[in-house]
MIPADO-17909 format. One line per field, with one value per residue (C-alpha): x, y, z; residue in three letters. Coordinates in pm, 1 decimal, always signed. Last residue first. Layout:
<atoms>
u: (X_...)
v: (Y_...)
w: (Z_...)
code: (Ala_...)
</atoms>
This chain:
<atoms>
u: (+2570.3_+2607.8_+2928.5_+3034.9_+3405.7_+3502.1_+3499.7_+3323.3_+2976.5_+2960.6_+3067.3_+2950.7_+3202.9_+2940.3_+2965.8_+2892.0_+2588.8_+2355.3_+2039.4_+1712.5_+1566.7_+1808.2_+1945.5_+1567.2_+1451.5_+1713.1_+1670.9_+1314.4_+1391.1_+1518.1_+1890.8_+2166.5_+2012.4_+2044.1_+2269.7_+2639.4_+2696.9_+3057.4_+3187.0_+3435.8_+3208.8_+2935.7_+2700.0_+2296.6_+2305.8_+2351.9_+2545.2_+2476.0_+2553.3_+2339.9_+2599.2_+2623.8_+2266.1_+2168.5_+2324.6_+2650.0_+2868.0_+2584.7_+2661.2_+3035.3_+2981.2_+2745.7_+2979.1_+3288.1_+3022.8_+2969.5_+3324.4_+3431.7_+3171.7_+3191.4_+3551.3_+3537.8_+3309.5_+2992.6_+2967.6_+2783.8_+2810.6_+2694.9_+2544.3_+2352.1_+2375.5_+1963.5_+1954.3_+2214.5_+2041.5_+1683.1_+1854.0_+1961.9_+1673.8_+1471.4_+1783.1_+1690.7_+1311.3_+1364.2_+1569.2_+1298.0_+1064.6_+1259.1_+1346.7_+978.9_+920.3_+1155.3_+889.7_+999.5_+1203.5_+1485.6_+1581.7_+1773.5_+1924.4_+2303.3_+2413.7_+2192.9_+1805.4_+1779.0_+2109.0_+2174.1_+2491.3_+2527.9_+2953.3_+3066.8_+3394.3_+3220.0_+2889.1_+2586.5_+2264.8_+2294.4_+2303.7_+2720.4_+2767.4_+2985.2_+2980.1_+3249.2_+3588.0_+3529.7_+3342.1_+3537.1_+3586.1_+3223.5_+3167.8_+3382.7_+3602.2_+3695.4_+3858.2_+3579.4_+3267.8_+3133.9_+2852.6_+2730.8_+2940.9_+2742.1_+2416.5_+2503.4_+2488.4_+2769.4_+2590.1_+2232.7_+2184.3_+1888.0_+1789.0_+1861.8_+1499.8_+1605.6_+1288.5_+1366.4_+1166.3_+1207.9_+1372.0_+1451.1_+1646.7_+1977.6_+2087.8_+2463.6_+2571.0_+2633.5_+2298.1_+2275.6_+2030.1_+1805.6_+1747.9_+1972.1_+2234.7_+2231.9_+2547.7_+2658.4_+2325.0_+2379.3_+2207.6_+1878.4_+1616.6_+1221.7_+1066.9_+682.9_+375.3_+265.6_+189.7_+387.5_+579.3_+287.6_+125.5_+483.9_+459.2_+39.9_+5.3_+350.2_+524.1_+917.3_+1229.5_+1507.2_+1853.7_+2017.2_+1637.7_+1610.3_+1913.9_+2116.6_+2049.9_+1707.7_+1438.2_+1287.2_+1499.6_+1456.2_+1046.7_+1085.0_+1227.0_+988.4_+654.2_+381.1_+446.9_+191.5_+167.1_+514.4_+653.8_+432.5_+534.0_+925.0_+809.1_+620.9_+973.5_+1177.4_+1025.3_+1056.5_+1458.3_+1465.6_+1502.8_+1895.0_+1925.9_+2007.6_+2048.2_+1960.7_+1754.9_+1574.7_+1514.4_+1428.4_+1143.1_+1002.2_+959.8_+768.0_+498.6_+553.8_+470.4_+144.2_+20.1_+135.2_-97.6_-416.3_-340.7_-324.6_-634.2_-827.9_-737.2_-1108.9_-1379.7_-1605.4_-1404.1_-1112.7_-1395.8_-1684.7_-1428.1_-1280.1_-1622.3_-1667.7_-1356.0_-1045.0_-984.1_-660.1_-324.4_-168.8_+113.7_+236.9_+609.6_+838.4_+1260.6_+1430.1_+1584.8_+1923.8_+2049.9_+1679.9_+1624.9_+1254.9_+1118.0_+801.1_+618.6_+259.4_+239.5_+0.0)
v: (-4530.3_-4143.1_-4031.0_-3745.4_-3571.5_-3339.0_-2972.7_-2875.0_-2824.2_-3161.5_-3185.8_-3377.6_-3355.2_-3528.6_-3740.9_-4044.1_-3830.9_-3926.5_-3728.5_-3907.6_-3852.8_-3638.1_-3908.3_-4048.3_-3673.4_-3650.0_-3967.4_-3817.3_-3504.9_-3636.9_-3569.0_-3296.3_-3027.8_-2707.3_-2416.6_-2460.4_-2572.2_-2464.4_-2235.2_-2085.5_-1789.8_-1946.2_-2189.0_-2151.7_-1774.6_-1915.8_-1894.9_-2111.1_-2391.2_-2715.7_-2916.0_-2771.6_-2704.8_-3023.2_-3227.4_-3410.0_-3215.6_-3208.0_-3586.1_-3556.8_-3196.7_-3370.3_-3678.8_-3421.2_-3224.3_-3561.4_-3614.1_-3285.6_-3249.8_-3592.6_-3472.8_-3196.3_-3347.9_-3201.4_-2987.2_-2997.1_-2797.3_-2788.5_-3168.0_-3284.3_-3657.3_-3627.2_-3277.5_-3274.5_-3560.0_-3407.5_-3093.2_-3291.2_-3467.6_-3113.1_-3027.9_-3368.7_-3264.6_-2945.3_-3023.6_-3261.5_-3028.0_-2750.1_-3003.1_-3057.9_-2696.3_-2620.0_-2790.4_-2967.0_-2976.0_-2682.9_-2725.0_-2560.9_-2801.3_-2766.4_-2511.5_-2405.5_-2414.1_-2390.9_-2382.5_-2482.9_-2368.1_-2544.9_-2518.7_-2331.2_-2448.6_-2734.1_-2628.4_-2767.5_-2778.7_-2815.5_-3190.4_-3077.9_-2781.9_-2605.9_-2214.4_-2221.5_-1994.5_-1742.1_-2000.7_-2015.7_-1611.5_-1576.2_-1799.8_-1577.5_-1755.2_-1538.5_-1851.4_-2105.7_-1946.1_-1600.6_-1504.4_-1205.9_-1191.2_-1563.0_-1391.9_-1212.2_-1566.5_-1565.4_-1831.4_-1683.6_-1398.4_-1404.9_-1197.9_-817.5_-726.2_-326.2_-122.3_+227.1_+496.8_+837.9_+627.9_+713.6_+428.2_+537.4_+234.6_+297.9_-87.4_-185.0_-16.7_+364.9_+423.7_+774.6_+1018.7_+1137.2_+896.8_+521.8_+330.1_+59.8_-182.6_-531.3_-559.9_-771.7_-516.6_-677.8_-344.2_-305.3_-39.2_-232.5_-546.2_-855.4_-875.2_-855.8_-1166.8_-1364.7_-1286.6_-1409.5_-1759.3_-1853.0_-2084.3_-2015.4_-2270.4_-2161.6_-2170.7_-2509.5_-2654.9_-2616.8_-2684.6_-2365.6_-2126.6_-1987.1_-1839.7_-1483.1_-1284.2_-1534.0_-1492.9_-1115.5_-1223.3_-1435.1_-1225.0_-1462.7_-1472.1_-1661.7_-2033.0_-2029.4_-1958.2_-2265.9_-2464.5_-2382.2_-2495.9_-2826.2_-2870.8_-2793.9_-3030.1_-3291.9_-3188.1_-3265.9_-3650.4_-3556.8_-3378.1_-3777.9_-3797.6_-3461.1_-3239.5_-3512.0_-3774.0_-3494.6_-3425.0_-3727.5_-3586.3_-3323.6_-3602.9_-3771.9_-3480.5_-3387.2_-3744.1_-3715.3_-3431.6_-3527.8_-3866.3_-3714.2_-3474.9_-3794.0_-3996.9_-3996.8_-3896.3_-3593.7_-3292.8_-3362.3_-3527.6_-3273.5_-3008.0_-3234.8_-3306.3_-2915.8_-2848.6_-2682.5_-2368.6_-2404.7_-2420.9_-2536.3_-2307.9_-2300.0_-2305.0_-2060.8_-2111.5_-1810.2_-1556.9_-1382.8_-1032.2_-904.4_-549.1_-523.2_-129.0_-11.0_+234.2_+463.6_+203.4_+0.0)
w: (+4124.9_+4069.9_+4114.8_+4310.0_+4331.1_+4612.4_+4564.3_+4924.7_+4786.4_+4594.3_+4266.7_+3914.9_+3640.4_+3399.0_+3076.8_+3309.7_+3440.2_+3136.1_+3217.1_+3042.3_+2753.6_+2605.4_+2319.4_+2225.8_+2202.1_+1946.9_+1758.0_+1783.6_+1620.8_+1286.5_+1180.0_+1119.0_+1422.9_+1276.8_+1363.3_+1421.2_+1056.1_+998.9_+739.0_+979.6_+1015.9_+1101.9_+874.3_+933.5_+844.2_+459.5_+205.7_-48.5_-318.2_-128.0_+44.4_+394.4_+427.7_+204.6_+458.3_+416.2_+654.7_+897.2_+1019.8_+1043.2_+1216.9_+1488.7_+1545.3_+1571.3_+1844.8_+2041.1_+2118.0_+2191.6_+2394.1_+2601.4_+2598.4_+2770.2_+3032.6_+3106.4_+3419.5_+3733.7_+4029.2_+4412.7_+4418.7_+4717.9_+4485.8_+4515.4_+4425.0_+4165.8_+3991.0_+4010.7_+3846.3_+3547.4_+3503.4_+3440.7_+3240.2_+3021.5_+3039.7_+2894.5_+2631.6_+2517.8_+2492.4_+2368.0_+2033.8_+1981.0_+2051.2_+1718.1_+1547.3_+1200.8_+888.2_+898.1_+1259.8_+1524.4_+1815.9_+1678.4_+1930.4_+2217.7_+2195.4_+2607.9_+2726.1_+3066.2_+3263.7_+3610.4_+3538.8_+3219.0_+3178.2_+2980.9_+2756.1_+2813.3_+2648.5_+2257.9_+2372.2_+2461.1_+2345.4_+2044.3_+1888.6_+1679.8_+1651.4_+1917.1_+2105.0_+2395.1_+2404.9_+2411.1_+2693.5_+2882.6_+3067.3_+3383.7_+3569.7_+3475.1_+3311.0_+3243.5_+3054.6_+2950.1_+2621.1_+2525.4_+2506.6_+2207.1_+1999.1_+1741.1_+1483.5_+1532.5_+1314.6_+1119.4_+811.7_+750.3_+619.4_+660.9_+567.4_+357.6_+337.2_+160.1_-145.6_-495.5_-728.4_-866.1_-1050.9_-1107.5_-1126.1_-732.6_-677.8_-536.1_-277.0_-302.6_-95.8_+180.2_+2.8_+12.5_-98.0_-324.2_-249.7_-483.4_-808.5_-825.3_-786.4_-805.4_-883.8_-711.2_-836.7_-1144.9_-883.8_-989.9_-641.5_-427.3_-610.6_-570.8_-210.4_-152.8_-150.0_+91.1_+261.9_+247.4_+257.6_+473.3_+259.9_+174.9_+153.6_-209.4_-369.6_-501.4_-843.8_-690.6_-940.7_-869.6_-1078.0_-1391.1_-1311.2_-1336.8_-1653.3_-1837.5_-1676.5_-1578.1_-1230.4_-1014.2_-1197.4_-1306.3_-947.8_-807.0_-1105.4_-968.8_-646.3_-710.9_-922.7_-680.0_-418.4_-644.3_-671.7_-306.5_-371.9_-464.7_-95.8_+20.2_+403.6_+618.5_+398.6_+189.6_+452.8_+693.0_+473.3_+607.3_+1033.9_+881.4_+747.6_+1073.1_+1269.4_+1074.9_+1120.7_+1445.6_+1528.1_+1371.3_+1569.0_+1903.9_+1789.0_+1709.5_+1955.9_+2193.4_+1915.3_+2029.1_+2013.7_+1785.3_+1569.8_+1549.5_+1447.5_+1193.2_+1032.6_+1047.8_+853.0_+1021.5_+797.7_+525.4_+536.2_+216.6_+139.6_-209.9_-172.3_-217.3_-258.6_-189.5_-452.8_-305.1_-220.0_-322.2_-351.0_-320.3_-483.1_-342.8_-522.7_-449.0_-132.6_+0.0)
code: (Unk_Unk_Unk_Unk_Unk_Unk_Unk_Unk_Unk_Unk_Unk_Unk_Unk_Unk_Unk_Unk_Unk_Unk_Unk_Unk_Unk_Unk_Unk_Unk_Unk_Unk_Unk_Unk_Unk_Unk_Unk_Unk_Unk_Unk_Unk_Unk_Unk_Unk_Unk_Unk_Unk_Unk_Unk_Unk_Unk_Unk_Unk_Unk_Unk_Unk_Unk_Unk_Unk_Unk_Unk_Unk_Unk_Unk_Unk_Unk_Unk_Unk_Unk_Unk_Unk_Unk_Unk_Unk_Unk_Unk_Unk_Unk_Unk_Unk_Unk_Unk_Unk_Unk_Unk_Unk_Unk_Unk_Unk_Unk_Unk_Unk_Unk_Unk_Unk_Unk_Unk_Unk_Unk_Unk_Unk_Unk_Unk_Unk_Unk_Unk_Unk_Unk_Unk_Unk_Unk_Unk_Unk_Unk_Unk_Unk_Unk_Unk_Unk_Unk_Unk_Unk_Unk_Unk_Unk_Unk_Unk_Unk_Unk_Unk_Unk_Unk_Unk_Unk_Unk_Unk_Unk_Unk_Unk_Unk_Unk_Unk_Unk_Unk_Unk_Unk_Unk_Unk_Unk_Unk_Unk_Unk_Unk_Unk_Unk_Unk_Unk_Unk_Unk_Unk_Unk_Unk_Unk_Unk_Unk_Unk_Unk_Unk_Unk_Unk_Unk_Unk_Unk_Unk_Unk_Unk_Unk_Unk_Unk_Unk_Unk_Unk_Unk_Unk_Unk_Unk_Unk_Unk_Unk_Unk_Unk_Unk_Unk_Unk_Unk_Unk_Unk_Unk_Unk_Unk_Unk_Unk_Unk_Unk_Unk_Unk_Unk_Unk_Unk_Unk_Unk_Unk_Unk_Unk_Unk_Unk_Unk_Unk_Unk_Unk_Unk_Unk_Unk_Unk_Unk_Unk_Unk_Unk_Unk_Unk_Unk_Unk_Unk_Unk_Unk_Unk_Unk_Unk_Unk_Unk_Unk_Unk_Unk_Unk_Unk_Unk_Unk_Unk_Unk_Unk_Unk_Unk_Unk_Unk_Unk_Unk_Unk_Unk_Unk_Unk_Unk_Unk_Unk_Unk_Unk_Unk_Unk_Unk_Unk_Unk_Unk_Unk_Unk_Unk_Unk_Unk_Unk_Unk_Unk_Unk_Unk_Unk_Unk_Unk_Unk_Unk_Unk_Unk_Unk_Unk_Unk_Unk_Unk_Unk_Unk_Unk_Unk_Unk_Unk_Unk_Unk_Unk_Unk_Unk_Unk_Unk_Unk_Unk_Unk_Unk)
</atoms>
């Protein structure tokens, strides 16, 4: 609702038609009067997300289906040849975040919106100059930066071990143990920490499961009269080579982009390389061998 809005895009995105629709009365009537049927609503939509994880995670080649339900999804709601050619991704879908949408390509065929591919040279009190002279006028401009989640601004409030700041420790890679717990960093809990993102399914899945290992955490400490915990340096080392094996092949790694999921080393600290219940399955229950577990005066507990 604009009298011109010009998009510069840094890079196309995969869109997919998105199928929500209302609940239908039938379905109404049955999450309310037949015992199950919500539960089994719901994990037929979780097992359906729970598939794409095939693609992303262990063989990208069956995502070029997906491609083509998206390119005909392009085709069917922008006519115009080379607005189209702007619009059109040159990596695998699912390397960058894959979009749901009816109504984006609509906006962007409107006679009042420019689709501008060149890169931003500089902005001047009224205009912003494109990498190839394009002087397009502006009195507004919205900033769509993206996500930044590979340097996490949390971690320069928080100190560990000796004036560690967590920061400093990950000034290569960001790397915890579960996505929860970091060593150095005694009685630290991370809540969708390193490697627990996702690009197939419900982030609360993942939250949900964290939860319930710090939960058994805490019940450990309490019943040992533990003052600190701390996963073992090489439980994390460990476990974060088997997480950077696993990601290396994904389509996020493998696709042909840059993405906010890889950090500055090029490394996939973002997304969890596998389905969520192999997850769930691995923080089920607190594993205190991979623990430094202490009692108030220093000494060394075990849990037998």
């Amino acid at each position: 609702q604009v009298a011109h809005l010009t998009l510069f895009q840094r890079t196309p995105a995969w869109v997919m038609h998105r199928t929500a629709r209302p609940i239908r009365r039938f379905e109404r009537f049955a999450f309310r009067h037949i015992p199950g049927a919500q539960r089994l609503s719901r994990a037929a939509v979780y097992a359906l997300r729970e598939l794409t994880a095939i693609g992303f995670t262990r063989r990208p080649s069956i995502l070029k289906r997906g491609e083509k339900l998206a390119r005909a999804h392009l085709h069917a709601q922008v006519p115009d040849p080379d607005l189209r050619a702007k619009l059109t991704p040159d990596y695998t879908l699912g390397c960058k975040r894959v979009l749901l949408s009816n109504d984006y390509y609509p906006a962007l065929t409107q006679p009042n919106v420019d689709v501008e591919t060149a890169g931003i040279a500089r902005i001047t009190p009224t205009s912003i100059i494109t990498t190839d002279g394009t002087e397009v006028p502006a009195d507004t401009i919205i900033l769509g930066t993206g996500f930044h989640v590979t340097d996490i601004p949390a971690a320069h409030s928080i100190w560990g071990r000796d004036g560690v700041k967590l920061a400093d420790q990950w000034s290569e890679s960001a790397a915890a143990y579960l996505g929860t717990t970091v060593d150095n960093f005694p009685n630290l809990f991370f809540l969708v920490g390193p490697n627990t993102g996702l690009g197939h399914s419900s982030i609360v899945y993942m939250i949900e499961s964290q939860v319930t290992y710090v939960l058994d955490a805490l019940r450990t400490m309490d019943r040992l009269g533990a003052s600190t915990i701390e996963v073992r340096p090489e439980a994390l080392v460990a476990y974060n080579e088997d997480i950077q094996a696993k990601v290396a092949g994904t389509v996020w790694n493998t696709g042909g982009c840059q993405s906010w999921y890889l950090d500055k080393q090029g490394r996939n600290t973002s997304l969890w390389p596998d389905f969520t219940f192999v997850f769930r399955r691995k923080t089920h229950r607190f594993d205190p061998e991979h623990y430094a577990i202490t009692s108030a005066s220093g000494q060394p507990l075990t849990d037998s």
